[in-house]
matplotlib code that plots the C-alpha trace (Angstrom):
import matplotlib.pyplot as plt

x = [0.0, 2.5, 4.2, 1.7, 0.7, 4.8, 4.2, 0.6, 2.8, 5.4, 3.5, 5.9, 4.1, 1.7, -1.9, -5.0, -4.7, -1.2, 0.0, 3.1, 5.8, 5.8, 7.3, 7.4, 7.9, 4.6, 3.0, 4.1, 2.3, -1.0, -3.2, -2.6, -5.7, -5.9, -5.6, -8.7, -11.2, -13.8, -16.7, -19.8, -22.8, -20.7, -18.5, -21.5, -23.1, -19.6, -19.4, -22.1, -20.9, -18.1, -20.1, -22.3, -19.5, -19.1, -22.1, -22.3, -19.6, -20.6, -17.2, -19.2, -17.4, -14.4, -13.7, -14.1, -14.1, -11.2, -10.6, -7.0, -5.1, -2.0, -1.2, 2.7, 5.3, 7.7, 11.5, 13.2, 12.6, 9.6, 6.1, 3.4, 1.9, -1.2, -0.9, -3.4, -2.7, -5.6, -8.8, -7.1, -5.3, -1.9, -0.5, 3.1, 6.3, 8.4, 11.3, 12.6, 9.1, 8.4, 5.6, 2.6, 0.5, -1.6, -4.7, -4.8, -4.5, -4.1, -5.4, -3.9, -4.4, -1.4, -0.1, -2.1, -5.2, -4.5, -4.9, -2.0, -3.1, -0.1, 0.1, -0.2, -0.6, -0.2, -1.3, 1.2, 1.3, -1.5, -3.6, -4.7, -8.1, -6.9, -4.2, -7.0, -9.1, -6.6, -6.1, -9.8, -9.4, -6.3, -7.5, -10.6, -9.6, -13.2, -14.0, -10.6, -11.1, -15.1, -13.7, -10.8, -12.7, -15.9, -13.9, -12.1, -15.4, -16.6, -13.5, -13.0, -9.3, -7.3, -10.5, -10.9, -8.8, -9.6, -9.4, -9.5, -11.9, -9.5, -10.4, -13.6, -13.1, -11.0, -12.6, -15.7, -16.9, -17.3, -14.4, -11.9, -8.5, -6.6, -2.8, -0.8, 2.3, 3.9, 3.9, 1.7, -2.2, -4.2, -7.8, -10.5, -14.1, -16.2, -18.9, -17.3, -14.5, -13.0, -13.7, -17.1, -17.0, -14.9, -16.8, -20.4, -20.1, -17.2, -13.9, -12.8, -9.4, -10.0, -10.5, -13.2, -14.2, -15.1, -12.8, -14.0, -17.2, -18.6, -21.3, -22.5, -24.7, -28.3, -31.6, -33.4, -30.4, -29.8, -26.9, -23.7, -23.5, -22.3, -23.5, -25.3, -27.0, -23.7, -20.5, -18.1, -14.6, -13.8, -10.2, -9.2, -6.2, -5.8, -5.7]
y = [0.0, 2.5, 1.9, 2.7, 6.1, 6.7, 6.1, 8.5, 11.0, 11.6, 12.0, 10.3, 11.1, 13.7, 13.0, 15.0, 14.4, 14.2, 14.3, 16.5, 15.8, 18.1, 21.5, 23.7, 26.4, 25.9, 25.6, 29.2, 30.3, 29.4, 32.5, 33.5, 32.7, 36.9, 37.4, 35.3, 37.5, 38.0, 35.7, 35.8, 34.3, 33.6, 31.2, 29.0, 29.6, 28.2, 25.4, 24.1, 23.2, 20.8, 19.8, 18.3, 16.6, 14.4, 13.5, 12.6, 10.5, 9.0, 10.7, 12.4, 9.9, 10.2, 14.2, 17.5, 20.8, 22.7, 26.7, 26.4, 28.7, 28.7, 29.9, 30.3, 29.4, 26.3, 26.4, 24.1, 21.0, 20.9, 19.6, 20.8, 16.9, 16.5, 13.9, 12.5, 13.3, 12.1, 13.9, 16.1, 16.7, 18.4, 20.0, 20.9, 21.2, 18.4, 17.1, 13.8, 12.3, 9.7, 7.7, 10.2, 10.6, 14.1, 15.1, 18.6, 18.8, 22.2, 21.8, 23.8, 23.8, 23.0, 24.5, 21.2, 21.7, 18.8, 19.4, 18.9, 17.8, 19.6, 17.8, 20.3, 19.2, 15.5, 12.3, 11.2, 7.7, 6.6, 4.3, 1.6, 2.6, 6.3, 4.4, 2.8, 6.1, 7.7, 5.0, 5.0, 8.9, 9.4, 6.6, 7.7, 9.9, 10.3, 12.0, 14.3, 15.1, 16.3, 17.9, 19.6, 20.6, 22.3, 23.8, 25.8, 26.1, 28.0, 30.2, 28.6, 26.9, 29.1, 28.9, 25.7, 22.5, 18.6, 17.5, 13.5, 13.1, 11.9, 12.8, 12.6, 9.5, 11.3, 15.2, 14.7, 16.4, 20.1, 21.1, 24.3, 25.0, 27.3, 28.0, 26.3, 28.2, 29.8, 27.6, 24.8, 24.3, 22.1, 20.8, 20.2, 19.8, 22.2, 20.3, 21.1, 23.0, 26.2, 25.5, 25.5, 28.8, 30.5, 28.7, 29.5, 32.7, 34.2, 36.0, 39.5, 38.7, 35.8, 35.4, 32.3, 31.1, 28.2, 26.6, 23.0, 21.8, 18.2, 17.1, 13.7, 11.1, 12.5, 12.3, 15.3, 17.8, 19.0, 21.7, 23.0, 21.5, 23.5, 24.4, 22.5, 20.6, 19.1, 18.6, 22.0, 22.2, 26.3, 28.3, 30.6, 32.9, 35.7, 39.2]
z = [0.0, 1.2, -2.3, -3.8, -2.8, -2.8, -6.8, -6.5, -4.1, -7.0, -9.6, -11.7, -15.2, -16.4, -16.5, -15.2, -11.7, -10.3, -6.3, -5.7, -2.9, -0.1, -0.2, 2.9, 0.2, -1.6, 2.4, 3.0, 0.0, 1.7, 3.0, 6.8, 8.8, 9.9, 5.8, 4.9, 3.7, 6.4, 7.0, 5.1, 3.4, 0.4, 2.2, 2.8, -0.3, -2.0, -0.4, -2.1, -5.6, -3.6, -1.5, -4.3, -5.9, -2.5, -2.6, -6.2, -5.6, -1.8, -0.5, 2.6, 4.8, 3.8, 2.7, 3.6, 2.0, 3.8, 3.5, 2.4, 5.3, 7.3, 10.8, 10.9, 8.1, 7.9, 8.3, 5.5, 6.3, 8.3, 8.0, 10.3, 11.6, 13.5, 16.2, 19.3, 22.8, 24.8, 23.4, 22.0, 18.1, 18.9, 15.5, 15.8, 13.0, 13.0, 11.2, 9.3, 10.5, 7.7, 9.5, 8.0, 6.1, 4.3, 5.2, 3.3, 0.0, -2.0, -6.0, -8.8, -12.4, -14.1, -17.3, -19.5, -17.8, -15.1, -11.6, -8.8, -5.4, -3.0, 0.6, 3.4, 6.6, 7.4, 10.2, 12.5, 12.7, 10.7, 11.5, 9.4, 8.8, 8.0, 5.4, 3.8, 3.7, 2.5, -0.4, -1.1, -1.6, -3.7, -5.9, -6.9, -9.8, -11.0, -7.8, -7.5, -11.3, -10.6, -7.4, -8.7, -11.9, -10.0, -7.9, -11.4, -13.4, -9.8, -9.3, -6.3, -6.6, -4.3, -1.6, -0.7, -0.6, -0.4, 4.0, 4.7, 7.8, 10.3, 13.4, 14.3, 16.5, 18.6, 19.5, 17.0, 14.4, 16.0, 17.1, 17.6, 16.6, 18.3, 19.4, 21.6, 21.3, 18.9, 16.2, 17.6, 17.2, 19.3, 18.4, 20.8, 20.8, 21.0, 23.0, 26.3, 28.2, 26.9, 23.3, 23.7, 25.6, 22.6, 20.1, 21.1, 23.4, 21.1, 22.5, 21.8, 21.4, 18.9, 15.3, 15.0, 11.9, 10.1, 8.1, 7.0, 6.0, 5.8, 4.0, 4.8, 3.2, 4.7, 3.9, 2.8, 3.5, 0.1, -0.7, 1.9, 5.4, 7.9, 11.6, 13.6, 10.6, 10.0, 11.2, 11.0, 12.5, 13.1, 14.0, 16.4, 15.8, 18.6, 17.2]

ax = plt.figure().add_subplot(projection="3d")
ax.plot(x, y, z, "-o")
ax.set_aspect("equal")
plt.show()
């Protein structure tokens, strides 16, 4: 298996979807979370053409639509790695760490009019229902060509990116990122303890937003997800 998304990961030939090693370089080029544009209806109402794709495709379980975003930059060398510590998603840089794999993908257009899927963030230690996941996503070039291709035809590209659910065992499918340092993020849900509190009361000295939207298998929800309707997983960046 693992040589197999090696050969995906290097994208060894041209074709209409291709996966690109990591760069810390190309990470650095995503937005900062304080330079997003600020929150409206329109992030919702864009959403929706994605979020139609996954369910054209059954991929509710297995993707999100992520609002591609940094926090801090990478040094050379790094990779920013989410791992579990208790109930909690710890997301810190780390070096030389080759037991991972991505979880955020960026998509470009390439100069042919293929898309490249850019690793951005990645799982420490992956389980072996995440590496099968994972496998089921990257393979399904039917579904990353629709994705990739809707997101283009909607100007919509350098929004959002392509998140494989992987955490939602652990702090569920609400949850709150915020800092933990520097140049650390920590992920909780936002069902109890201080998440909730910044999540649903607000804090004056914090930038919340949501940032990745789900949009499972339902009956009779039609359209985005978002809010309490579906899951939503929101950031926190002080000000």
């Amino acid at each position: 298996m693992f040589t197999i998304i090696a050969s995906l990961m290097m994208a060894a030939s041209a074709g209409p979807v291709q996966f690109m090693p990591f760069s810390s370089t190309e990470y650095n080029r995503l937005p900062h979370f304080l330079d997003l544009p600020p929150e409206g209806p329109d992030d919702l109402l864009s959403v929706q053409p994605g979020s139609e794709v996954l369910r054209k495709h059954s991929m509710g379980a297995q993707v999100g639509i992520y609002l591609n975003h940094r926090h801090f930059e990478l040094w050379p060398g790094e990779k920013l790695v989410a791992q579990r510590r208790g109930d909690a998603v710890f997301m810190e840089p780390l070096r030389n760490n080759t037991e991972t794999l991505p979880y955020f993908y960026r998509i470009s257009e390439d100069a042919s009019g293929g898309f490249e899927f850019q690793p951005m963030e990645f799982v420490d230690r992956p389980t072996d229902i995440y590496k099968l996941k994972h496998q089921a996503v990257v393979s399904n070039t039917a579904f990353l060509l629709d994705y990739a291709s809707t997101l283009r035809d909607h100007n919509l590209l350098s929004k959002f990116g392509l998140f494989v659910l992987h955490r939602d065992d652990v702090v569920g499918n609400r949850t709150l990122e915020t800092a933990a340092g520097s140049r650390a993020l920590v992920v909780n849900s936002v069902e109890t303890g201080d998440a909730a509190t910044a999540a649903e009361k607000g804090d004056d000295d914090m930038e919340v937003r949501t940032v990745m939207f789900t949009a499972p298998e339902v009956p009779h929800i039609i359209g985005f997800c978002g809010h309490n309707s579906c899951g939503h997983n929101s950031c926190g960046h002080g000000k």
